[in-house]
C-alpha positions in Angstrom: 10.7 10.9 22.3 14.3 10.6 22.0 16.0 8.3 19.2 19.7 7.6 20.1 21.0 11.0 20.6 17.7 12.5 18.9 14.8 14.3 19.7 12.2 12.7 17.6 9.0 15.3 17.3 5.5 13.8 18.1 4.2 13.6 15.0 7.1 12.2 13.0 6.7 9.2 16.0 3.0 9.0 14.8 4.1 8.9 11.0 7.1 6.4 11.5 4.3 4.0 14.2 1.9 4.2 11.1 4.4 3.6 8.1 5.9 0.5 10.6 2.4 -0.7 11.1 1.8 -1.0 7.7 4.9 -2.8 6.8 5.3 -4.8 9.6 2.1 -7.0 9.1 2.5 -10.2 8.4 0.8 -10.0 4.8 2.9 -6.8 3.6 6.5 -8.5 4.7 5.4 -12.0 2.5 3.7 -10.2 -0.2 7.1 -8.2 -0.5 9.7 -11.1 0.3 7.6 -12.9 -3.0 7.8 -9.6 -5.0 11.6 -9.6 -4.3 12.1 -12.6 -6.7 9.9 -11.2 -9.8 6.8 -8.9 -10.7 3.8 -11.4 -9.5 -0.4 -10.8 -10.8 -2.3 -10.1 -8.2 -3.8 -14.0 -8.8 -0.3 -15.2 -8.7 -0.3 -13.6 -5.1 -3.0 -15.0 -3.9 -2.5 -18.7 -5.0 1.4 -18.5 -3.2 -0.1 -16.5 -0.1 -3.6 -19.5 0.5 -4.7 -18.1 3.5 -5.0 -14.5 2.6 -8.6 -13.0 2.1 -9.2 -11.5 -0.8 -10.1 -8.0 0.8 -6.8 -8.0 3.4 -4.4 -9.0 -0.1 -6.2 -5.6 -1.7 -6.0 -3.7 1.2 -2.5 -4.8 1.4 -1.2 -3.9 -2.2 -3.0 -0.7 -1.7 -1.4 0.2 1.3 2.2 -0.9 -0.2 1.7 1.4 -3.3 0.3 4.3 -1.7 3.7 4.0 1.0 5.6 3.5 -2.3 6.9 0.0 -1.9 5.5 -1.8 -4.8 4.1 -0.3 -8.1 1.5 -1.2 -10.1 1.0 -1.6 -13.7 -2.6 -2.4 -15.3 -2.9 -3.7 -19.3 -6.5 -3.2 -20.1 -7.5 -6.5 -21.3 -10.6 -8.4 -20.9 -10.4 -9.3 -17.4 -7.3 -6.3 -16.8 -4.0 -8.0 -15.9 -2.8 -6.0 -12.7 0.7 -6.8 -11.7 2.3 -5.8 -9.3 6.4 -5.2 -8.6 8.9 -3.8 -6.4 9.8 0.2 -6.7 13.7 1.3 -5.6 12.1 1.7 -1.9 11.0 -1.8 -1.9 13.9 -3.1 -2.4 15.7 -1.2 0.1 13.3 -2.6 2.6 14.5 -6.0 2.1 18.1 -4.9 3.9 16.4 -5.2 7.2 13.7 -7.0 6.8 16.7 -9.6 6.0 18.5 -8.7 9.4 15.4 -9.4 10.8 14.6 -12.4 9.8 17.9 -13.5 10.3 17.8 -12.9 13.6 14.4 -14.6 13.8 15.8 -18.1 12.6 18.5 -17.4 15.3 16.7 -17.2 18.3 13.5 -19.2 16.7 14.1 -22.1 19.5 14.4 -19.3 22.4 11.1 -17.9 21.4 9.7 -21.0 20.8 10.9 -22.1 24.8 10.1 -18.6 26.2 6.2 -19.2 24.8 6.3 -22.3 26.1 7.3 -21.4 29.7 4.7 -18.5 29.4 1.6 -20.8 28.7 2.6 -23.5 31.4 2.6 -20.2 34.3 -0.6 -18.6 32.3 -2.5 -22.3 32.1 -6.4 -21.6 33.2 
């Protein structure tokens, strides 16, 4: 695969499809615009985020540490307090992850009419 001018090896497309698939979920991207603002619990995160399962905001926060985007710190108490913050490559992230949601407010009403003209040609 070539990137730009670059010839991008097949694996390193594998490892960039798999890091990009993790981040680009829609839980990883809001769990990480909230940890921009401050270090969150992990019950803090699931009251803001109400629609998340409790097994997809684990699996989640697990896959964000292990790719190095968030940290997290336990304090063994009775329950253990887990919270859970953004490391130096986090916050790089939020650079594009800006541009693109930038861009997304920009052409919302395009997308909006584009999905719109779509369902009235794809109606049953």
């Amino acid at each position: 695969m070539r990137l730009g001018n670059v010839d991008v090896p097949r694996d390193t497309c594998q490892l960039v499809g798999n890091i990009l698939g993790h981040l680009g979920d829609k839980w990883s991207v809001l769990i990480i615009v909230l940890l921009r603002e401050r270090p969150m619990r992990y019950s803090e995160l699931e009251r803001q985020i109400e629609t998340v399962s409790k097994k997809m905001l684990t699996t989640t926060l697990r896959h964000l540490e292990r790719d190095g985007f968030i940290s997290r710190a336990v304090t063994p108490t009775i329950p253990p307090r887990v919270d859970y913050q953004l490391s130096e490559l986090g916050r790089e992230v939020m650079e594009p992850l800006d541009v693109l949601a930038r861009w997304a407010l920009r052409n919302s009403d395009r997308i909006v009419e584009a999905r719109s003209r779509y369902d009235s040609d794809h109606e049953p």
